[in-house]
C-alpha positions in Angstrom: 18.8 -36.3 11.0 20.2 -33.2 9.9 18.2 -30.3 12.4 18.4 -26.5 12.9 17.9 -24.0 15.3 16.0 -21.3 15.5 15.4 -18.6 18.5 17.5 -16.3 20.6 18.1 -16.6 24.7 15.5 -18.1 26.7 13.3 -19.3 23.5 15.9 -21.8 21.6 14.0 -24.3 19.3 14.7 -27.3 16.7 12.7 -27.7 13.3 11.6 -30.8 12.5 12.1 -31.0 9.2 9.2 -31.6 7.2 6.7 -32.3 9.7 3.1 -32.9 8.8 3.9 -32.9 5.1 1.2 -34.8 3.1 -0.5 -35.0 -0.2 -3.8 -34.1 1.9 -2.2 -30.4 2.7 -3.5 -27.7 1.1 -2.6 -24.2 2.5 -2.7 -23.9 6.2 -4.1 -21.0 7.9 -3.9 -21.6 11.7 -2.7 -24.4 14.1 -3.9 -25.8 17.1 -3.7 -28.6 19.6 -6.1 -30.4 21.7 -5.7 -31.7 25.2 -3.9 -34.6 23.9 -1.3 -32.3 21.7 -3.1 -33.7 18.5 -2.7 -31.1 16.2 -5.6 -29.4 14.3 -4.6 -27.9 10.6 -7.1 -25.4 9.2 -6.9 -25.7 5.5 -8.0 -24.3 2.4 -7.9 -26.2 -1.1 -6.3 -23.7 -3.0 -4.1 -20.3 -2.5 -6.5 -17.7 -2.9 -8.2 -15.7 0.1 -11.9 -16.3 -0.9 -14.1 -19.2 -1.1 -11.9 -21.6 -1.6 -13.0 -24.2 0.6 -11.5 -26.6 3.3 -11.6 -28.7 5.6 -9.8 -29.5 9.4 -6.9 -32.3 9.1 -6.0 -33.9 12.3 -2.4 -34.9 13.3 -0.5 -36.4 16.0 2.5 -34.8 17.5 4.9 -36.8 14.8 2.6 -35.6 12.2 0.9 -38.4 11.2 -2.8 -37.7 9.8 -5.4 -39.4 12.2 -8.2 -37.7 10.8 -10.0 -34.9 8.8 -13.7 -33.7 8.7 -15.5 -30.7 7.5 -14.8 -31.2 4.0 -18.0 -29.0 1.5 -18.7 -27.3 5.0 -16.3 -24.6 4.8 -15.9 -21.3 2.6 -12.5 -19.7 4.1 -11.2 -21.0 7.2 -9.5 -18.4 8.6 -8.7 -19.0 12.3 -8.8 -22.0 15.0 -8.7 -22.3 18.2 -9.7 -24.9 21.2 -10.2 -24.2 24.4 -8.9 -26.2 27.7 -11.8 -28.6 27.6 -11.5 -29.8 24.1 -14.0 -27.2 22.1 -13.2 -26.0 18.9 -13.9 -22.8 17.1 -13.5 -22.1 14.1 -13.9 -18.6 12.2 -14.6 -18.8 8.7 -14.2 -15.4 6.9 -15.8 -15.9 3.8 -19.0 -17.7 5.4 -19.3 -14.8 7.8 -19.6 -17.6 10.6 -18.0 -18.9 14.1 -18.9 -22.6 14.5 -18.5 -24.5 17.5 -16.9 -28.5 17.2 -16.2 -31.5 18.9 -12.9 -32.9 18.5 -14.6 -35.5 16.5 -16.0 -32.8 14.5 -19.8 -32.7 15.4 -20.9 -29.1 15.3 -22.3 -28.0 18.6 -23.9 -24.4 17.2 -23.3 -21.8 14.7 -23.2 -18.1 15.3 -23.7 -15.7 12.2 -25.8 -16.7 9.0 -23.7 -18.6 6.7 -22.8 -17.1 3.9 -24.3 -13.5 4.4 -22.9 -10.4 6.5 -24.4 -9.3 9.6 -26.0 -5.5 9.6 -23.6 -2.9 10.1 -21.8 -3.4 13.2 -23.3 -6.3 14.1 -21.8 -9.9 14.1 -20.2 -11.0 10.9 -18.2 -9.4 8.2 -14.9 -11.7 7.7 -14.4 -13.1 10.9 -11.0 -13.6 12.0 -10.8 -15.6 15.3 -13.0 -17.0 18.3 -11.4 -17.6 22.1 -13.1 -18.1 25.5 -12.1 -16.4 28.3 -11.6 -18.4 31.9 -15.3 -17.7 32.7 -16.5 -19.1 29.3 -17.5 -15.7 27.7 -16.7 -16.0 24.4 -14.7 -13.1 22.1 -14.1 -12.9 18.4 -12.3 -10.7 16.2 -14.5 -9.2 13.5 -12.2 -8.9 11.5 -11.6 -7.8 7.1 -15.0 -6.4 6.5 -15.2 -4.3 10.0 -13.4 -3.4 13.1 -15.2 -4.7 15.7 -14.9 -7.2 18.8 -18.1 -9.4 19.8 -18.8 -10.7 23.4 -20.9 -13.7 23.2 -22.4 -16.0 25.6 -20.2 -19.4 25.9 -23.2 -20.8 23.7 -23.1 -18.1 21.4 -25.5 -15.6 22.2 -24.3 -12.1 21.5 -24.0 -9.8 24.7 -21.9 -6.7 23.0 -19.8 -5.2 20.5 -17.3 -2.7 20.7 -14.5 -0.9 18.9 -14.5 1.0 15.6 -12.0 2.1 12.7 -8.8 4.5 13.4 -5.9 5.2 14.3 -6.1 6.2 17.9 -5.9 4.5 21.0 -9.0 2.0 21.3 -9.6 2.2 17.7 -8.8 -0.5 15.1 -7.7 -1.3 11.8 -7.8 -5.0 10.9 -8.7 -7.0 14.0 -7.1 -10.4 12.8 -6.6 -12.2 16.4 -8.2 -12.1 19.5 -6.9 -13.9 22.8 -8.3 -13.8 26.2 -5.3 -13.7 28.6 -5.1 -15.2 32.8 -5.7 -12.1 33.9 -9.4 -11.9 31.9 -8.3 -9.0 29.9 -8.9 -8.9 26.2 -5.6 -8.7 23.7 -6.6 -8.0 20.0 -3.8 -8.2 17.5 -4.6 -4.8 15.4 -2.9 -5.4 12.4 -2.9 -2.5 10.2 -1.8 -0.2 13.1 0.9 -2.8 13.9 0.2 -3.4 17.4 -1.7 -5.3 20.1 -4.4 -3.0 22.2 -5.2 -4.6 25.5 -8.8 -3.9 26.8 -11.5 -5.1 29.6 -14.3 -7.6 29.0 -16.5 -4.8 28.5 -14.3 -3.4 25.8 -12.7 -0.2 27.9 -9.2 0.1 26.7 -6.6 -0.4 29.1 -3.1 -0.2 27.3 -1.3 -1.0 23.9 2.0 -2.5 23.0 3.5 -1.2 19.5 6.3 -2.4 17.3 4.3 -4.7 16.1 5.0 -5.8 12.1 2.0 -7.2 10.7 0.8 -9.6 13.8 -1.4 -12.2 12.7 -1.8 -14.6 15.8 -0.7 -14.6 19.0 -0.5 -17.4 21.6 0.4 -16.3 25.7 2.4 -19.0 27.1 2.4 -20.3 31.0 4.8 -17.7 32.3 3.0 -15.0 30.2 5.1 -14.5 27.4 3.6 -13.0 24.1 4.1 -15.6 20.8 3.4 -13.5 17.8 3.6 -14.3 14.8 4.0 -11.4 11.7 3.6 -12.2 8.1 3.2 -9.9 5.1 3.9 -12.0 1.7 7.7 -11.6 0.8 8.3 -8.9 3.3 7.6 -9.7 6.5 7.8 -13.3 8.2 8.8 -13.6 11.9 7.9 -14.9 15.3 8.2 -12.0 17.9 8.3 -12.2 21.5 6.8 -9.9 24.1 7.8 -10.2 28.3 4.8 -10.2 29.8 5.0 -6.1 30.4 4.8 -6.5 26.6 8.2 -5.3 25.7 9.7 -7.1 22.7 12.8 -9.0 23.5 13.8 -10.3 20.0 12.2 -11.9 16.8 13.2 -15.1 15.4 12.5 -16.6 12.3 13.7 -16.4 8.0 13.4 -17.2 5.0 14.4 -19.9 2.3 14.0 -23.0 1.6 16.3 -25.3 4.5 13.9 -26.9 6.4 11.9 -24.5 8.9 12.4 -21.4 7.1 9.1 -19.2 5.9 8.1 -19.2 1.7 4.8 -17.2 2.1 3.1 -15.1 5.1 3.4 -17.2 8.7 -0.2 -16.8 9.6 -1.2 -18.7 12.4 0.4 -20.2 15.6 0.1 -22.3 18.6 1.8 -23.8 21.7 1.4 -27.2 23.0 1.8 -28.8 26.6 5.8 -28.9 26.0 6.5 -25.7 24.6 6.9 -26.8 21.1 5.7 -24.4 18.5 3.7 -24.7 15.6 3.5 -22.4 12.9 1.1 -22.2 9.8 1.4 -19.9 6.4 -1.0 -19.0 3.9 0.8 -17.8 0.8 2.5 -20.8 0.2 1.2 -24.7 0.0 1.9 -27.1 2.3 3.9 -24.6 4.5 3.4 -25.9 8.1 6.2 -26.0 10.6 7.2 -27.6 13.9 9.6 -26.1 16.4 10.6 -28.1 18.9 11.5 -26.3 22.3 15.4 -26.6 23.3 
């Protein structure tokens, strides 16, 4: 089987070429694995950004479809993620909604009304993205309709907001990820102002790391190195990499069409329990890829 590399230094990886391909793919938004390193596909039916409808596909680690559930449920889904004890979240941006899952897909609770935004500053306009910190305090990125981060309870009862549009330091522009990182501080992937601010639980900015080219999801790995992936249509498509001081060592990542190179806008990533990366793009069907870690 004919492979190739992608990476630089320390991060060296193999694409496997057409993982996960199916006639059941649509257009993948985000990625993410379980405790098991199944693989959960959010996907939409067609290419365009609103109310399109989806569903979540399930796949082992050689890409083989176990399962799918959720389809007539969803508007937009825009961003997964599952914690360390197997709970899913799922922001859809067109429903205005975070929902809570099983792994089997039974819904556990709902924040936001479905289909309708929330009052001004207050939970939903286009949610982006849902993750728990270590304590179970739940944060998600709020997102294309307003710039603003929500604290919830881990059963999804609001405790706070906080942030608000600019250009400055603590303000945002596009909130499209949100990641909670070991040391309980909050990283939000500002994507308009092409960077990553870095703020308490109780939303006090603390730093920022800049350089950024449209970051759409980010993943910290065990040794606390920043995964980012940047995706703008035809312009921009790249996997960056931060040290853990959040100084970017090197991007990896092109286009074409040999396998494991990007068609549309890499939109969503994830890490599983061997360092392989995964890799979704909207702006281009059936575009999810598999890096395996050298």
């Amino acid at each position: 089987m004919t492979t190739t590399r992608f990476g630089f230094g320390d991060f060296q990886y193999e694409v496997v070429p057409n993982w996960g391909i199916s006639s059941e793919l649509g257009i993948v938004s985000d990625v993410a694995t379980d405790s098991n390193d199944h693989v959960y596909l959010a996907v939409r039916n067609t290419p365009h950004p609103e109310n399109v409808g989806g569903s979540i596909l399930v796949l082992d680690r050689d890409g083989n479809i176990m399962d799918s559930w959720g389809q007539d449920l969803f508007s937009t889904p825009h961003g997964i993620w599952i914690s360390k004890e197997d709970e899913i979240f799922l922001a859809d941006s067109s429903d205005h909604t975070v929902r809570s899952y099983t792994t089997g897909g039974q819904l556990k609770f709902t924040i936001g009304t479905q289909g309708k935004t929330g009052s001004p500053g207050a939970p939903f306009n286009r949610p982006t993205r849902a993750a728990l910190s270590n304590s179970g305090t739940l944060f998600v990125s709020d997102g294309y309709g307003q710039d603003r981060i929500h604290k919830f309870t881990g059963g999804g009862e609001w405790l706070m907001s906080f942030g608000e549009t600019g250009k400055g330091s603590g303000y945002l522009n596009l909130p499209h990820d949100v990641t909670v990182g070991e040391d309980d501080q909050v990283y939000v992937l500002d994507r308009e102002n092409r960077r990553c601010q870095v703020f308490d639980q109780d939303g006090n900015y603390i730093r920022e790391f800049e350089g950024l080219r449209s970051p759409n999801d980010m993943v910290i790995d065990e040794s606390g190195f920043f995964h980012i992936v940047e995706g703008w249509y035809q312009e921009i498509a790249s996997v960056c990499v931060m040290s853990p001081e959040g100084i970017i060592l090197g991007r990896w990542g092109e286009r074409g069409n040999r396998p494991g190179c990007f068609k549309g806008a890499p939109h969503g990533l994830w890490i599983d329990s061997s360092g392989d990366i995964y890799v979704a793009e909207v702006a281009a069907e059936k575009a999810i890829h598999k890096f395996t870690r050298i």
